[in-house]
N, C-alpha and C positions, 0 to 999 in steps of 0.2 A: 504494500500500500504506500504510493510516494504521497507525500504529504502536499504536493505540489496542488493537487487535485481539490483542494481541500482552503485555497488558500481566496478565493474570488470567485465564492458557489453561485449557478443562476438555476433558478428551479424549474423543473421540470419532472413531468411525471411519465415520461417515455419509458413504459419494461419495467419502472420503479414499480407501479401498480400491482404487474403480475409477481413479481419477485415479494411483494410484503403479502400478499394473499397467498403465497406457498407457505410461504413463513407461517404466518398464522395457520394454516393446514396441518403445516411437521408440529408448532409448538399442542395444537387443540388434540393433535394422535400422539405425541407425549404425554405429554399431561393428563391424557385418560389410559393411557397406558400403567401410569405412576396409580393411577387412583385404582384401576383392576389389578394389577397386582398386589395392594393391599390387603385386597378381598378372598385372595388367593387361600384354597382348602391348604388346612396345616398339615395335611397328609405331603405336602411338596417339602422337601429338603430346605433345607436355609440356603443352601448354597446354589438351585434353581432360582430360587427368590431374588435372591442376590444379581445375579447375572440375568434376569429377568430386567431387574432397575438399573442396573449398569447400560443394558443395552439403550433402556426406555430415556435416559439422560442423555446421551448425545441426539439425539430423534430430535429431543425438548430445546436443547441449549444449542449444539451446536448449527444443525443444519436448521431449526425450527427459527429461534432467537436471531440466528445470523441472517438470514433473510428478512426477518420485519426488520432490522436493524439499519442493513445493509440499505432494503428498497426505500425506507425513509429518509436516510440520508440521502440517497439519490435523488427522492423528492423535492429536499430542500434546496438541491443542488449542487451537491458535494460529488463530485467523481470515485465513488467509494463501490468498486468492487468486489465480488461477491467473497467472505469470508470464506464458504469454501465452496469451490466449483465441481460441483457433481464429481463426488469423491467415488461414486460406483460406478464411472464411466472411465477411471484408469486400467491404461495395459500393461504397464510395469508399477514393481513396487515403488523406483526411482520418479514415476508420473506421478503416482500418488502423494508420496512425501515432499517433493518440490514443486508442486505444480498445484495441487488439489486441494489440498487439506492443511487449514490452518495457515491461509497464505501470510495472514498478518504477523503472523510469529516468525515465518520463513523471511520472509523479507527482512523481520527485524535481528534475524540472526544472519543472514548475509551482509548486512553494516555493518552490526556492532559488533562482529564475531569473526566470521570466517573472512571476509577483508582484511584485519589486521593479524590478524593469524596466520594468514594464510602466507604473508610478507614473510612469516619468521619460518614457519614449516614445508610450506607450500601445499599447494590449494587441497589436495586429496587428504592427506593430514591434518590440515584445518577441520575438514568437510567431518570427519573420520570423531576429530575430538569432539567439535560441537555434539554431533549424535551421542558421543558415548556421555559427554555431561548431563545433555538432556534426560537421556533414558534412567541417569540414575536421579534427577530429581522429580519424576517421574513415579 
């Protein structure tokens, strides 16, 4: 997300429209997803249950939340593309991770991170440490 976009917004509701109404779509099948598995017979493991609301949270927040978010902003007239771009239409793992999913974190670790890293190890090394810090904060 370059922030560039973000700096002299003019509004507009072109594609913003449809994008906040998916949004709202993913968020209203999360969120009753969250509420049926409450209800859920105790005869289910914990550990179904569990991975039941794990799955039901990115539905809600990531692709749900990130599109109302996303198409309002666009709304207003912020050049603010989509936080994640149909993460189940990747054909490599490397599609997914750089290109799809969680683009605003990827972008902010390609600045702050693997750029100046990259200077002292070189770019694969960089690329290589970022993932391995993330995954343990994580």
């Amino acid at each position: 997300m370059e922030p560039a976009g973000f700096v002299y917004p003019e509004a507009t509701w072109t594609g913003s429209g449809k994008k906040f109404a998916r949004g709202l779509v993913l968020v209203s099948i999360g969120l009753s997803a969250v509420f049926a598995i409450s209800f859920l017979d105790r005869s289910w493991s914990d550990d179904a249950i569990g991975w039941l609301g794990i799955a039901a949270l990115p539905v809600t927040i990531h692709l749900g939340l990130g599109d109302v978010l996303s198409g309002f902003a666009q709304y207003l007239g912020w050049n603010a593309g989509p936080l994640f771009d149909e993460p189940l239409k990747s054909r490599t793992l490397n599609d997914f991770w750089t290109q799809r999913w969680n683009r605003p974190f990827v972008e902010m670790d390609r600045q702050l991170l693997i750029r100046p890293i990259a200077r002292l190890i070189g770019l694969r090394s960089a690329v290589f440490a970022v993932f391995l810090v993330s995954g343990l904060f994580a």
